[in-house]
N, CA and C of each residue as an Amber inpcrd file, in Angstrom:
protein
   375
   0.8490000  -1.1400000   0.0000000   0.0000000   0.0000000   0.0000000
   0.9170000   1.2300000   0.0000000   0.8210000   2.6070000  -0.7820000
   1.1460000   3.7580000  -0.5160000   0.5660000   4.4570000  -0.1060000
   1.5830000   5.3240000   0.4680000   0.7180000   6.6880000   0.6850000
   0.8790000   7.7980000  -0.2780000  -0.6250000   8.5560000  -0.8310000
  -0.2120000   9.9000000  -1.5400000  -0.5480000  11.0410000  -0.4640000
   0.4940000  12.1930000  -0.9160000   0.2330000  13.1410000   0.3890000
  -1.2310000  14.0460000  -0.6910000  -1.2080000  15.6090000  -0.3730000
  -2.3270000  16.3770000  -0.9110000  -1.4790000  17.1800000  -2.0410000
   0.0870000  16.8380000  -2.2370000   0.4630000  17.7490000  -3.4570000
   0.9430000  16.5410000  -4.2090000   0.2620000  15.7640000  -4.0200000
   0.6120000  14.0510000  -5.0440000   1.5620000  13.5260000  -5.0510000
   2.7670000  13.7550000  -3.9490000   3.7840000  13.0780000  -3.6800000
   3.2810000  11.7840000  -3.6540000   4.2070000  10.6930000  -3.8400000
   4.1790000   8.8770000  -3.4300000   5.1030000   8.7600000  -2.7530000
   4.6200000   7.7750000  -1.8430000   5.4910000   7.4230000  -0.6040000
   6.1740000   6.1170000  -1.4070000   7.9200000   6.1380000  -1.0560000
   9.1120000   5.8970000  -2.3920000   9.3970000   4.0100000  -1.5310000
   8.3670000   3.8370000  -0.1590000   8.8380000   2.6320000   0.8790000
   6.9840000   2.4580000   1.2640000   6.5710000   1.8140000  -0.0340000
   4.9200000   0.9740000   0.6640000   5.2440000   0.7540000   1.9820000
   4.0160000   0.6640000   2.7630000   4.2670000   0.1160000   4.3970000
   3.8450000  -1.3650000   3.6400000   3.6320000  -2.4000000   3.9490000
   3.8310000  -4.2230000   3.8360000   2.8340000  -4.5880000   5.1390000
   1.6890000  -5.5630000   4.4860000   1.1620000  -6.2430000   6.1750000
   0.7090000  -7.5790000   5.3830000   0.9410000  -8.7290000   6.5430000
   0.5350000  -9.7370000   5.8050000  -0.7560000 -10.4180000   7.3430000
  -1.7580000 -11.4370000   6.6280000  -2.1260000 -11.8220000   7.6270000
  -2.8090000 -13.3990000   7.2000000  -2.8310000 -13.9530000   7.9480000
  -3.1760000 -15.2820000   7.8000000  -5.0130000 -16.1620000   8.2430000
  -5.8840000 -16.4950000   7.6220000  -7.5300000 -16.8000000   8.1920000
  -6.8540000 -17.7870000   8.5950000  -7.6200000 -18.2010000  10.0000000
  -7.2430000 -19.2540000  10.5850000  -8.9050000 -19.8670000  10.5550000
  -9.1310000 -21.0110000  10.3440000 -10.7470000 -21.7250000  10.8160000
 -10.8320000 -22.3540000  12.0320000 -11.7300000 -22.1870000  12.8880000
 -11.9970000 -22.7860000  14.2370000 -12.9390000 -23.7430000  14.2210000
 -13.5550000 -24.4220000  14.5060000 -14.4360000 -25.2840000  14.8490000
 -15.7090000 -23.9490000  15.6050000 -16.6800000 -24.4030000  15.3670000
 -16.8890000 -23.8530000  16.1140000 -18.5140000 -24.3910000  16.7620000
 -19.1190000 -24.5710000  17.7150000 -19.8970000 -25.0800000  18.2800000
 -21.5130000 -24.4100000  18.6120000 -22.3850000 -24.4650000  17.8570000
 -23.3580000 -23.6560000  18.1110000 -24.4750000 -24.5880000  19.3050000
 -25.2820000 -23.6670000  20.0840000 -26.1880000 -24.1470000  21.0060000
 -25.4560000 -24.8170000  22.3190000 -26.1960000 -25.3500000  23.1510000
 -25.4670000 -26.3270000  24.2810000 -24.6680000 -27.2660000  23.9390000
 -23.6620000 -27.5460000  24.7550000 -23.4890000 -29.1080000  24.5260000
 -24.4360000 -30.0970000  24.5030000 -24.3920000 -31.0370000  23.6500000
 -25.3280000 -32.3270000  23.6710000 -25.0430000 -32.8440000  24.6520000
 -26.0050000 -33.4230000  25.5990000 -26.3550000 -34.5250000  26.4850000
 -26.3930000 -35.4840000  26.2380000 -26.1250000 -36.5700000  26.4490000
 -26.6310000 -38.0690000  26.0070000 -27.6970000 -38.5710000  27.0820000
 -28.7760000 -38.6990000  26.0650000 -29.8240000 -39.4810000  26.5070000
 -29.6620000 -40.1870000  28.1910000 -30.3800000 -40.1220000  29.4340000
 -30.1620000 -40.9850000  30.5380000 -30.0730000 -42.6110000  30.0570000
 -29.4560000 -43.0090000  30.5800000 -29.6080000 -44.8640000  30.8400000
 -30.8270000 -45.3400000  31.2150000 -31.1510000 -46.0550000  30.2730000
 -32.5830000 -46.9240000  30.1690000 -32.8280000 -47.3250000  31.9710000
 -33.4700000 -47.1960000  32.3370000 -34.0370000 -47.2120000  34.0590000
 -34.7130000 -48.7720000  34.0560000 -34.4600000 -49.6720000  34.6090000
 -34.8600000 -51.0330000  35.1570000 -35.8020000 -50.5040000  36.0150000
 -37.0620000 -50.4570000  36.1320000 -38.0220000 -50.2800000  37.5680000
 -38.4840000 -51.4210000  38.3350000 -38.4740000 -51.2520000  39.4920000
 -38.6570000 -52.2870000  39.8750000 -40.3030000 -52.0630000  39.8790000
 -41.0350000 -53.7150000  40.4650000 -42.4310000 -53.8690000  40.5480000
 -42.7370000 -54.5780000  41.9670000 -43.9240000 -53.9520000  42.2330000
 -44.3490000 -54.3120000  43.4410000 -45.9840000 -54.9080000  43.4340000
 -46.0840000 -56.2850000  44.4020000 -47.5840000 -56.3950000  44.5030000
 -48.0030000 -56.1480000  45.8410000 -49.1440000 -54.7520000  45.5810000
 -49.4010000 -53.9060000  46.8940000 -50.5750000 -54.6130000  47.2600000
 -51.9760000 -55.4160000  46.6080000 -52.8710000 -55.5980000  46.9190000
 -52.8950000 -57.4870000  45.8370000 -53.9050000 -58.2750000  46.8880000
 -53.7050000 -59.8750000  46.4700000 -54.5610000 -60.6050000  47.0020000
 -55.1600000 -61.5590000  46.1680000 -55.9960000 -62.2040000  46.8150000
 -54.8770000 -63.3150000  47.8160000 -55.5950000 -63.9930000  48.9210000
 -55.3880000 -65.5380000  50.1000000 -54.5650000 -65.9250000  49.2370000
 -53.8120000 -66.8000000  49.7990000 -52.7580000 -67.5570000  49.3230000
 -54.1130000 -69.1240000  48.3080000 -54.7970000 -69.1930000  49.5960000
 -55.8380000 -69.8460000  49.0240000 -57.4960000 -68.9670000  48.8620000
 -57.9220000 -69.2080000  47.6250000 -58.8540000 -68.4520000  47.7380000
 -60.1240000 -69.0650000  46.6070000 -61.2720000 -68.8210000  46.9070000
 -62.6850000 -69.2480000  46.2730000 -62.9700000 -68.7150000  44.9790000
 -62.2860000 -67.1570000  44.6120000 -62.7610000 -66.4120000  44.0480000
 -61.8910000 -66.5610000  42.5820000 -62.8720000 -66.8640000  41.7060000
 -62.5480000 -67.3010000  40.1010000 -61.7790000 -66.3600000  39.3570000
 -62.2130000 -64.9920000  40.2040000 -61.9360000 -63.6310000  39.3400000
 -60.7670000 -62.8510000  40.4490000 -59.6230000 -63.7800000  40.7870000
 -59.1050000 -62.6300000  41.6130000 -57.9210000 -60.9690000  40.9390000
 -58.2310000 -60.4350000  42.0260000 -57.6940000 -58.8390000  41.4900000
 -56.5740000 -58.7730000  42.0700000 -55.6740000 -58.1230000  41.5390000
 -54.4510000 -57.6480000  41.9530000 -54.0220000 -56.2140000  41.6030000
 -53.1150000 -55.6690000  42.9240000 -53.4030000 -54.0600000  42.6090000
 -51.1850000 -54.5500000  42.4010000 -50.8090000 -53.1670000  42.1130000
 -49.5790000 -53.2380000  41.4680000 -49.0260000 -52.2350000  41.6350000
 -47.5970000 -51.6850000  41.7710000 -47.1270000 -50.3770000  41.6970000
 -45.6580000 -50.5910000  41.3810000 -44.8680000 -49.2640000  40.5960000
 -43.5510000 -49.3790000  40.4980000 -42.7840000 -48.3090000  41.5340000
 -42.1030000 -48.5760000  41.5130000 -40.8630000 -47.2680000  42.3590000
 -40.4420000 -46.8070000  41.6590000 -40.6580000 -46.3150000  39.8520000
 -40.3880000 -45.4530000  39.2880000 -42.1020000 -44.7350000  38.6790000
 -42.1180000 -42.9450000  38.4590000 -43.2300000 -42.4470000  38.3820000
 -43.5050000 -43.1090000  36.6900000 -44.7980000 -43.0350000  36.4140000
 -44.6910000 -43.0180000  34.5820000 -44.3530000 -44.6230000  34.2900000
 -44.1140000 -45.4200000  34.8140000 -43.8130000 -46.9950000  34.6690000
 -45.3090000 -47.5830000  33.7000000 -45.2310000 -48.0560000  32.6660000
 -46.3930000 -49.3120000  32.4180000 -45.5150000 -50.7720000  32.9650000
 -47.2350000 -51.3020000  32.3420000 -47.5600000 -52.5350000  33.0490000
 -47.9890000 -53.8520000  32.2240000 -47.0850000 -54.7670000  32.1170000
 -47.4260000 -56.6320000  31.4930000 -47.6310000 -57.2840000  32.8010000
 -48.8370000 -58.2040000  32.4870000 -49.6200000 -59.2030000  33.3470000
 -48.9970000 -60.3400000  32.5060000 -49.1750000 -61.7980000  33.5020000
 -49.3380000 -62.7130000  33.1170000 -49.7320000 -63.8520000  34.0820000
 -50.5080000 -64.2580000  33.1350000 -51.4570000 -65.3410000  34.3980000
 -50.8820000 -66.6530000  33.9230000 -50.8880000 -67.7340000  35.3110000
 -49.9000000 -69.1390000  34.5210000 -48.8150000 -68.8810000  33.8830000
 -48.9750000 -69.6030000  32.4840000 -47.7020000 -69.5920000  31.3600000
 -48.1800000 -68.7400000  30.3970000 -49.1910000 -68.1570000  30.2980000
 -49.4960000 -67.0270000  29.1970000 -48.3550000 -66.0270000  29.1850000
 -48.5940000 -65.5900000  28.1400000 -47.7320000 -64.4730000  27.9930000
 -47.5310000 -63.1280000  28.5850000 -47.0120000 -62.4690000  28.2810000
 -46.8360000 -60.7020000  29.2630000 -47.9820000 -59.7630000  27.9300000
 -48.5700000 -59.1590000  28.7300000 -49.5440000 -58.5540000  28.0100000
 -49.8580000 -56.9000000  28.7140000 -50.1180000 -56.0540000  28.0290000
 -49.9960000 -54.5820000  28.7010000 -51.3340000 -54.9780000  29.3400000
 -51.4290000 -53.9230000  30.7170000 -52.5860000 -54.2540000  31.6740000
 -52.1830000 -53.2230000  32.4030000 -53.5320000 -52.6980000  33.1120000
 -53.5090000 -51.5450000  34.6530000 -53.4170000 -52.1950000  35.5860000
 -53.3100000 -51.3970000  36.7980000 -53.5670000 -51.6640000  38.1700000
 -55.2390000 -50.9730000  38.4050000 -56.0580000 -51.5520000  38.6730000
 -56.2240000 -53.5510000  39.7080000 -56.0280000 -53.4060000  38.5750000
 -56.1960000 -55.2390000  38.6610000 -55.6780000 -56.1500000  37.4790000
 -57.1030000 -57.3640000  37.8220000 -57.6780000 -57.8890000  37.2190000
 -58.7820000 -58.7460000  37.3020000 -58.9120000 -60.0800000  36.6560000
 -58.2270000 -61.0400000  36.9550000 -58.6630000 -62.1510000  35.3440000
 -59.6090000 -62.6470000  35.1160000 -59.3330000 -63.2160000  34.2410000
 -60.1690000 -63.5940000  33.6510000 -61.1120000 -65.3220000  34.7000000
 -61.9990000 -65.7130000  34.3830000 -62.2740000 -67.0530000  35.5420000
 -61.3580000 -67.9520000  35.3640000 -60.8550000 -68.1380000  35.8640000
 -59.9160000 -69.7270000  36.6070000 -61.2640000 -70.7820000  37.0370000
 -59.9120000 -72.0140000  36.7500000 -60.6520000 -73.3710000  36.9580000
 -59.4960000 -73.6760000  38.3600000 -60.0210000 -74.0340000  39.0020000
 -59.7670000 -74.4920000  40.5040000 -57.9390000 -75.2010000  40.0180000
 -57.5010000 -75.0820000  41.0570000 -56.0590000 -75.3660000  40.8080000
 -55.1690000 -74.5170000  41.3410000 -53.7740000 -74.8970000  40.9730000
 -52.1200000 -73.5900000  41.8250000 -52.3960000 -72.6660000  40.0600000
 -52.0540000 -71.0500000  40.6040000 -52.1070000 -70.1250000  39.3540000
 -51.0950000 -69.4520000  40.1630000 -50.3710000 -69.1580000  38.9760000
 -49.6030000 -67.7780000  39.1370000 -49.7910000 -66.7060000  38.3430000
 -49.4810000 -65.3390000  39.5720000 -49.6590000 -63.6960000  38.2480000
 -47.9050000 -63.4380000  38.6370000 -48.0430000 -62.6670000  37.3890000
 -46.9470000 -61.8390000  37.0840000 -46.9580000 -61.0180000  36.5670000
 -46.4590000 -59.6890000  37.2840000 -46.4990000 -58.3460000  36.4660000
 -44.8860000 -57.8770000  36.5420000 -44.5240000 -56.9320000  35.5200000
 -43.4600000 -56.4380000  35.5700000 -43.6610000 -55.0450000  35.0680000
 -43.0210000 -54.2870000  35.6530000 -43.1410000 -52.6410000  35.3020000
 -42.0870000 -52.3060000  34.1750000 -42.4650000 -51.3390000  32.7980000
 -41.7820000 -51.3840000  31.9590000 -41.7250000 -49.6120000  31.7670000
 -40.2130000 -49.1730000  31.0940000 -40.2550000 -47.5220000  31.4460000
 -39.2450000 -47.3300000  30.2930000 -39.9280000 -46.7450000  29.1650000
 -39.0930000 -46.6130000  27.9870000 -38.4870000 -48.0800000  27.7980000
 -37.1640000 -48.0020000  27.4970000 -36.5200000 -49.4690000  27.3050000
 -36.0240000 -50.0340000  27.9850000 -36.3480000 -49.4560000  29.5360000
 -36.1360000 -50.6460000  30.8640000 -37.1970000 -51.3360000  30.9820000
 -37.0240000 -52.3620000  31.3760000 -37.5700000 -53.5290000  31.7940000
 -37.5700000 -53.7470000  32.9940000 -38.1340000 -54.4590000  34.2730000
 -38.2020000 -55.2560000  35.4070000 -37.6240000 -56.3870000  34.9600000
 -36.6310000 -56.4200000  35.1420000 -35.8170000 -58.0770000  35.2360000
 -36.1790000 -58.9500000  35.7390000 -37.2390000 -58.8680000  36.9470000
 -37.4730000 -59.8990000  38.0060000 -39.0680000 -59.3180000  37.9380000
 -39.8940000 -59.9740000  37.1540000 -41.4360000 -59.6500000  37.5950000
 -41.4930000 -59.6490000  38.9310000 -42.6550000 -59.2590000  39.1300000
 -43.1860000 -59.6700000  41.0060000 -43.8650000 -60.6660000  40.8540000
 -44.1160000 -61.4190000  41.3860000 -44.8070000 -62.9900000  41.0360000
 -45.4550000 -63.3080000  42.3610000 -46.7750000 -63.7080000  42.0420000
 -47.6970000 -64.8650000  43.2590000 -47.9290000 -65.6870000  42.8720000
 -47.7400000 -66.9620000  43.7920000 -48.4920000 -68.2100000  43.7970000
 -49.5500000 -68.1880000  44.4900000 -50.9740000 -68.8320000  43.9920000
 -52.3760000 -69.2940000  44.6410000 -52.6480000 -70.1800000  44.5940000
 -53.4850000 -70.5640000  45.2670000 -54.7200000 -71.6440000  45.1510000
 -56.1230000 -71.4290000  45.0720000 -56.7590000 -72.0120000  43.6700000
 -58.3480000 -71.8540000  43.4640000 -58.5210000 -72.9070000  43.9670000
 -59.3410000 -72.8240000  44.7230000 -60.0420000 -73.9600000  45.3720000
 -61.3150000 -74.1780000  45.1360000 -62.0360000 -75.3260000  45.2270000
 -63.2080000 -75.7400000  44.2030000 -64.5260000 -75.3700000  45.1390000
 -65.4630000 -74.4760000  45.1820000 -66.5640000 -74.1000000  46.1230000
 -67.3170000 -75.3060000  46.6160000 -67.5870000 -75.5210000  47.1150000
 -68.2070000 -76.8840000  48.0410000 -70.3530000 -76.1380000  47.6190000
 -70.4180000 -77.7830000  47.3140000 -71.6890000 -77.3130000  46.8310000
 -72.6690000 -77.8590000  48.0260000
């Protein structure tokens, strides 16, 4: 670059500048979070019929220790099936039954249903 003065002299020694773009990375918004770890909840049976009991249709009430938890039943060897608390089955034929519920929360699972054993016992006529 020169300089001209106001009677049109030129400056006879340009001044010289050099400079270099450097690129940064650069990061817009928050840092990303990673998602929490899938939560295992556990399951609880709060309400149950007798160990032995008459009643064809027994209810079972249920709860998790995590808020927002659903819920798979399973009666006997049937399968896990979504279900509320109570829980009601369907009639039983006299015999040992088992329920099982497990509390499920996004892609945790209950590892260990809560499980009862009963007895239907046959009403005396």
């Amino acid at each position: 670059m020169r300089a001209i003065d106001t009677s049109a002299n030129v400056d006879s020694t340009p001044a010289g500048f050099s400079f270099q773009v450097v690129f940064a990375p650069v990061q817009l918004g928050p840092t990303p979070v990673p998602p929490p770890a899938a939560q295992s909840p556990q399951t609880f049976i709060s309400g149950k019929p007798a160990t032995k009991t008459r009643d064809r249709t027994p209810t079972f009430r249920f709860r998790s220790d995590v808020a927002g938890a659903l819920f798979q039943c399973a009666v006997d060897r049937g399968p896990f099936k979504a279900c509320s608390s109570p829980f009601t089955t369907k009639p039983l034929k006299p015999g040992r039954h088992t329920f099982s519920v497990r509390a499920i929360l996004g892609a945790g699972k209950d590892s260990s249903p809560a499980k009862l054993e009963f007895k239907l016992v046959a009403n005396r006529k």
